[in-house]
N, C-alpha and C positions, 0 to 999 in steps of 0.2 A: 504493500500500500504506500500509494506516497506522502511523504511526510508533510503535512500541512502549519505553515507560520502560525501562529495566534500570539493575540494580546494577553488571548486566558487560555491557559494551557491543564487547566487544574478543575474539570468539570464535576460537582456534587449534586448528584439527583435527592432529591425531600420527596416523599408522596407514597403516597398508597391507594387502593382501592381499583378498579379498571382502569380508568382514567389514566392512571399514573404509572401505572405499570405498560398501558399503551405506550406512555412517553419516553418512559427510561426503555424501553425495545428501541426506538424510533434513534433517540439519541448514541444510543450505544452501536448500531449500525452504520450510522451514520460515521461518526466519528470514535471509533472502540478505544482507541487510544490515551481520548480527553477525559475519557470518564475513570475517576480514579474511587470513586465507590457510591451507594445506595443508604440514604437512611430513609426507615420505613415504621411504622410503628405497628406495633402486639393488637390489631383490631378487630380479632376474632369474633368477638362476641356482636359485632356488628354483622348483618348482613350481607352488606356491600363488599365487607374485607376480601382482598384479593393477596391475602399476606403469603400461604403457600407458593401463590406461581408467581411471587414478584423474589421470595425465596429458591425456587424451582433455576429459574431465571441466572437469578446472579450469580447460583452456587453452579452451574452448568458450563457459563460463560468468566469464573473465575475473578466476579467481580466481591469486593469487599461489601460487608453488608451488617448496618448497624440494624438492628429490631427494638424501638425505643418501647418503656412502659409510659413514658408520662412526656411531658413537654419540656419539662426542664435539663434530661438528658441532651438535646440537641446542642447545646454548651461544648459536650466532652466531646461531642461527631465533630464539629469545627475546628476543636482545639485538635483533634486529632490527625484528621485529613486536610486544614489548612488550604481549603480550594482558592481559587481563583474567581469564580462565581457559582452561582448555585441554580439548579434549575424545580421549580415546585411545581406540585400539581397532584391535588387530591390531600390535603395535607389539612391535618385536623384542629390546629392548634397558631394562633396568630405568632409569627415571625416577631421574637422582643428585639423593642428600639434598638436598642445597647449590642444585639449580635448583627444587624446592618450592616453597621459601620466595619464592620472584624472583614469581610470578605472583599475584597478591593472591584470586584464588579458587578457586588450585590447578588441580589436573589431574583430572581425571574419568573413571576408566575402566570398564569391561563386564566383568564375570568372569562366563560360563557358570554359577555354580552357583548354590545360595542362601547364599551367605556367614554364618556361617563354615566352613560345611562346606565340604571340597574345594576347600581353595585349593592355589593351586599350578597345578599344569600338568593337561593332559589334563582338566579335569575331568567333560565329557561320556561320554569313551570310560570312566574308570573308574567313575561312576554306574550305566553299564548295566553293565559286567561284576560290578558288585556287586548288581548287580540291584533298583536304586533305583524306588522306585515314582513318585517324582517327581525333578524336578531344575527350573532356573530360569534366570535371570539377573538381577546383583545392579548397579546402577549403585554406585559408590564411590567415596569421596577416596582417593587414592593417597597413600601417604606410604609411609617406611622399612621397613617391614616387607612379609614378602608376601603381598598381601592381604589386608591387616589393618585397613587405614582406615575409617573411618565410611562408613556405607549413606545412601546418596540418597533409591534406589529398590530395592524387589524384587516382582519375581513369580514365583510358580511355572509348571511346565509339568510335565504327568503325561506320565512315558513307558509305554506299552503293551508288553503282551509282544511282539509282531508290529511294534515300530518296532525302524528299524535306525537306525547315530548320523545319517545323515542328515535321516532325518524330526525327528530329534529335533532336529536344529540348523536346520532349519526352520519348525519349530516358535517357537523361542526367536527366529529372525531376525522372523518375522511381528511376535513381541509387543514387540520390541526396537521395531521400526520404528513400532507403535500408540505405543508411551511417547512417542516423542520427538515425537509429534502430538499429544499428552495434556499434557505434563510439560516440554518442550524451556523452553518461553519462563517456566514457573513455575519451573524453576533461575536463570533467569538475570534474572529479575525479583526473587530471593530471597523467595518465596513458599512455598517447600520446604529444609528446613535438615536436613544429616545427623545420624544418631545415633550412637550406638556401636554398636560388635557386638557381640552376645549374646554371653558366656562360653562356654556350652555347645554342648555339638556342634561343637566345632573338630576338623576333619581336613584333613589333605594329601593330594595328590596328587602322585606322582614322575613325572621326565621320562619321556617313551615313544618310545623308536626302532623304526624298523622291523622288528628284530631279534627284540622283544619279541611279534613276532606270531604265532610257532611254536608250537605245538597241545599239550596236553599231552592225550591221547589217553585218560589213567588218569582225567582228572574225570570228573564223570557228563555226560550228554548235556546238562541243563540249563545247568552250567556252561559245558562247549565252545558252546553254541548262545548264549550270553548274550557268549564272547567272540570270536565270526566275527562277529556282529553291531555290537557297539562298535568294533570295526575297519573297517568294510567302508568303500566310497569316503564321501568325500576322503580317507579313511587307507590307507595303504598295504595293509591288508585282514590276516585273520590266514593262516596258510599252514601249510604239513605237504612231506613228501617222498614221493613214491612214484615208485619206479623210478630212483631218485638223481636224480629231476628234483624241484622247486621247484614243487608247487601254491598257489594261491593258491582260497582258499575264500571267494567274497563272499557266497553265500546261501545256508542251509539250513535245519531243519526239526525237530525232536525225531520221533525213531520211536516209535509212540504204544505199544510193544509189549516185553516182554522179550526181550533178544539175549544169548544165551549167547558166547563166545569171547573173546579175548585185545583187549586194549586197541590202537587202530589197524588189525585186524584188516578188511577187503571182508567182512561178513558174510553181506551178500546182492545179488544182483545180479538182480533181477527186470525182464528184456526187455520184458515185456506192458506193466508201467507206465512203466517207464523209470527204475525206482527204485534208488539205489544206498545200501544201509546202511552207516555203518562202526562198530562197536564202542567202543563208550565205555567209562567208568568204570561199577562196580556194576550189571552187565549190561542197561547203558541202550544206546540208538544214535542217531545221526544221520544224517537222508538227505540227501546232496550237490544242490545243487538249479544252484547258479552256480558255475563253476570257471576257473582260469586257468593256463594255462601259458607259458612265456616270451614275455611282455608280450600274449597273445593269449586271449581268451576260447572256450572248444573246450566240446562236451559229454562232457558228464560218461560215458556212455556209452560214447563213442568212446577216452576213456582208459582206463578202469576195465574190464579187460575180461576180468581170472583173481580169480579168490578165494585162490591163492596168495598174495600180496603184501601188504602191511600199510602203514597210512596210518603216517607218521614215520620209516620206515625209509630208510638211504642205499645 
């Protein structure tokens, strides 16, 4: 391979979960040489953790590999491996002021959106429920604030009415993964220098639990349909009650048609297609298309089976 100049010759991957383990593959082929090791953190007990094959990974390819229990080890990873800059992504724990400063070409992390809009948390899932016509991903310096640092990189990515967050974050991992085929060794040769962030159009994003995925039956059909889709998998999906039992709604549909009745309402249950309407906001509806019930995917049919009964009720 041939040997390539750099400013930063000393590359430290932070991250865990897909995401990150996407990037450290991405970066380590790219450039095998720059990468002198992996810290990742013990996030088993999370769902999401990808802690095995970012392990799998490193111990394969002979890369050094810290496994942190908490946030304040990342101290002893620096002082240890002494990189050049660092690259994050998927990382559970805010970057302190005071370690910034220690790496001479900072930390570099991924935020889903186009920065400055939608920083903060969630930012795909609330794009689509606001019904964004595009959204992105912003390479950035990380520093004090969140998500405030100067821009690397950005591109956009258009979401379609008909994507759900998954396409969307599919979408964004494809172009993630072109960049750093594009652009990887132009950071690190300093060929590419950040700028500031635009003033305008700054917004947040607030945390999102799962909790937050309960239906509100009075929006119009557009609304609820924009937010079963911003939830649906990897997210815990958005949900309603019927029967005192816990649905979980991963797919549905706008009913192209005006529906008379009360909000949450079985409006219609047509057996020929197999169509189930439920009554929105502003006598709009939606047809149930994918459903779940305790941890089990069932038809929709097979549950829904009186017009008595109202979606949200316990």
């Amino acid at each position: 391979m041939e040997k390539i100049n750099c400013v930063y010759n000393r590359v430290l991957f932070i991250g865990s979960k897909d995401s990150g383990l996407k990037v450290l593959k991405k970066i380590y082929h790219v450039a095998p040489d720059k990468l002198i090791g992996c810290v990742t953190a013990n996030d088993l007990s999370d769902s999401r953790s990808s802690l095995m094959q970012i392990k799998e990974f490193c111990d394969e390819n002979k890369i050094p590999i810290d496994i942190l229990a908490g946030k304040n080890a990342l101290t002893e990873s620096l002082n240890k491996y002494k990189p050049d800059i660092c690259f994050v992504m998927g990382w559970y724990y805010i970057i302190p002021e005071e370690l910034i400063g220690q790496v001479p070409g900072g930390f570099i992390g991924i935020h889903n959106s186009l920065l400055p809009s939608h920083r903060g948390f969630a930012p795909v899932v609330w794009a689509i429920i606001n019904e964004d016509k595009e959204t992105g991903f912003s390479v950035f310096a990380i520093d004090k604030g969140m998500d405030t640092g100067k821009i690397w990189y950005q591109e956009k990515v258009k979401i379609e009415t008909s994507d759900y967050v998954n396409d969307v974050l599919r979408k964004i991992d494809e172009r993630i993964s072109i960049f750093f085929d594009k652009y990887y060794i132009d950071i690190l040769s300093g060929k590419i220098c950040p700028v500031e962030q635009k003033p305008e159009k700054v917004s947040y994003g607030s945390m999102r639990v799962a909790e937050d995925g309960n239906i509100d039956w009075s929006r119009t059909a557009n609304e609820v349909y924009n937010f079963i889709r911003a939830q649906s998998k990897p997210y815990p999906g958005a949900f309603t009650y019927y029967k005192k039992r816990k649905i979980i709604i991963w797919k549905s549909k706008i009913f192209p048609h005006m529906i008379q009745g009360s909000p949450g309402q079985i409006g219609i249950i047509d057996t020929a297609s197999k169509s189930v309407v439920v009554v929105c906001g502003e006598n709009s509806g939606i047809v149930l298309e994918q459903i779940e019930k305790e941890g089990k995917e069932i038809s929709v049919m097979d549950e829904v089976k009186s017009l008595s009964h109202r979606m949200g009720s316990y």
